[in-house]
N, C-alpha and C positions, 0 to 999 in steps of 0.2 A: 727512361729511368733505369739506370744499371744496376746491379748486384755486385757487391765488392766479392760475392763467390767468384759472378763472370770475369771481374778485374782477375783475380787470382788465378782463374785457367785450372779452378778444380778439374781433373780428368784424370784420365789413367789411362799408364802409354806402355809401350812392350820393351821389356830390357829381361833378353836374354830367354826368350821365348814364354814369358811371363809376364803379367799384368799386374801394374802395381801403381798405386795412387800416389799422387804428386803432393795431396795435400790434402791433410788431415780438419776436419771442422775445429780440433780444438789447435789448429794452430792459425786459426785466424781470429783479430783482435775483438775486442768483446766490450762493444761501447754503450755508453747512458744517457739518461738525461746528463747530466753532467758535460760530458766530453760536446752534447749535441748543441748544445746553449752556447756555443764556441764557435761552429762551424758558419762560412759564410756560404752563404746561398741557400737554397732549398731541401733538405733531406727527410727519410724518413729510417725509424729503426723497428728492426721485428727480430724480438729475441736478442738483442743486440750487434745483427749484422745492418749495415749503413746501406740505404739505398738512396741514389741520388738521382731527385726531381728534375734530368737534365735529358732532353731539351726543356725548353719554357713551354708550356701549352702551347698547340696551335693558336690561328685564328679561329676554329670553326671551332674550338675547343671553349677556347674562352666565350666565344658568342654565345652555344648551347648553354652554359654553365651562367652568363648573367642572365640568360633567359627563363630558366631553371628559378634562379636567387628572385628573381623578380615575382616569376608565378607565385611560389611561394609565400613569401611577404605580404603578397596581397590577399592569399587565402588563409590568410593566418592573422589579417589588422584587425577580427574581432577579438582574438582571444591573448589572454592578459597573461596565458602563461607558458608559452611557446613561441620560438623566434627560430628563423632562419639563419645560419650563418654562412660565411663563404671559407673557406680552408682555412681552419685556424689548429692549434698543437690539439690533439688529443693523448693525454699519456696515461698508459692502460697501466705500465709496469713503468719501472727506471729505465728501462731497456727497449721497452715497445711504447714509440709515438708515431701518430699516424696525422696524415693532415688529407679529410673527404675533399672533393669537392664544392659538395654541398651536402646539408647535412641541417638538419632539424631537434633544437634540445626545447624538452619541456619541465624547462627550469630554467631560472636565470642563470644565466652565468659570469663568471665572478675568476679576476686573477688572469696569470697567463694564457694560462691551458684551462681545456676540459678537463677532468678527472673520473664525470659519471657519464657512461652510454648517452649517443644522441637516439632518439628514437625512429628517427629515420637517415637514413645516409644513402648520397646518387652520388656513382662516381661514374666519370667518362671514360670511353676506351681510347685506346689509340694503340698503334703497333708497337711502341714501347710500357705500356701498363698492363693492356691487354692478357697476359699472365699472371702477374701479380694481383690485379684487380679479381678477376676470375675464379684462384685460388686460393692464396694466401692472406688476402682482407677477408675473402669469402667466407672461412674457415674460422678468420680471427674475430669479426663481425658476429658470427655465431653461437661462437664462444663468449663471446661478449654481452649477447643477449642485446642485439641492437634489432629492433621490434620487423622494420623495412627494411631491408637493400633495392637497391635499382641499379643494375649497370646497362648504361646510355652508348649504343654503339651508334655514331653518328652515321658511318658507312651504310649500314643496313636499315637506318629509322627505324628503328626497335627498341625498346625499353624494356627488360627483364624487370621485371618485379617479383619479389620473394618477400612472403610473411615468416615469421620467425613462428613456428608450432611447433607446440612440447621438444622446446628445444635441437628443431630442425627448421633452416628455411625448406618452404614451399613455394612452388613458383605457383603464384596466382593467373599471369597474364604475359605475353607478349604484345607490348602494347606500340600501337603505330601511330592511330590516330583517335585510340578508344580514351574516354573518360575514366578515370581510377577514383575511387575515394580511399585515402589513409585514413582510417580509424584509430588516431594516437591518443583516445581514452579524452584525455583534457580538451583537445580540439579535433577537428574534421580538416580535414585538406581533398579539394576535390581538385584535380590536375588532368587538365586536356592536352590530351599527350601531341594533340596534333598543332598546340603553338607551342613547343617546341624547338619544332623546326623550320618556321616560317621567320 
């Protein structure tokens, strides 16, 4: 997934025994929902810089992530008021839409997009997310008041899990093959980290 920063070749180079920038934040375009409902393929916007969801997921990417969608669903067919989704629009601001993974609202939802915080959200690494997942959802996630995060690094069979506490994640667990329970208030999800991977 690229950054139109990275496109642009923000840097600063020596001219004249001086260092001086190539390129100013406010001189790069400054996009919305609007402009995003246009774009073909897959993107995401934070603050309104465009990043693009390219490559396509792996194999091993998609496999974790329906495996993920599936746990889920099933530990969630008692309750009437939470549902699992698989990457659909979340739009926080005009400017900032994100699309999890996987991700848990408890609330119906309704229309194109999300609008309210999912209450839990796993998103998978890979060498191209791997930073932006890390930090910048991390960050936005937090601010957002999204109850869970989990990032899934398939490499290492590890599941970070972070509860959201007075307004800080906390990492509860590194999870391999341990059982978790999500306490999302309306329903329980209890998730065996060890399928997985199987």
């Amino acid at each position: 997934r690229t950054s139109i920063l990275s496109m642009l070749l923000l840097k600063t180079t020596s001219f004249s025994g001086r260092s001086m920038r190539v390129l100013e934040p406010t001189d790069l375009p400054h996009y919305t929902y609007k402009d995003y409902i246009d774009w073909e393929g897959r993107w995401e916007l934070f603050d309104g810089i465009a990043y693009a969801m390219t490559p396509a997921p792996s194999i091993d990417h998609q496999r974790i992530s329906q495996k993920i969608a599936r746990l889920l669903d099933e530990a969630l067919e008692n309750c009437e008021q939470c549902v699992a989704l698989l990457p659909v629009d979340w739009k926080i601001t005009e400017d900032t839409i994100v699309q999890p993974d996987n991700l848990v609202v408890c609330y119906q939802p309704s229309g194109k997009y999300l609008t309210r915080a999912p209450s839990l959200i796993i998103e998978i690494l890979s060498a191209s997310t791997r930073s932006k997942d890390e930090n910048i959802k991390f960050r936005l996630y937090e601010t957002e008041s999204v109850l869970y995060y989990c990032l899934v690094d398939p490499d290492e069979k590890i599941i970070k899990i972070f509860l959201l506490t007075d307004g800080r994640y906390i990492k509860q667990i590194d999870a391999t093959t341990e059982t978790f329970e999500f306490d999302l208030s309306a329903c329980q999800i209890t998730l065996d980290c060890s399928k997985v991977w199987v």
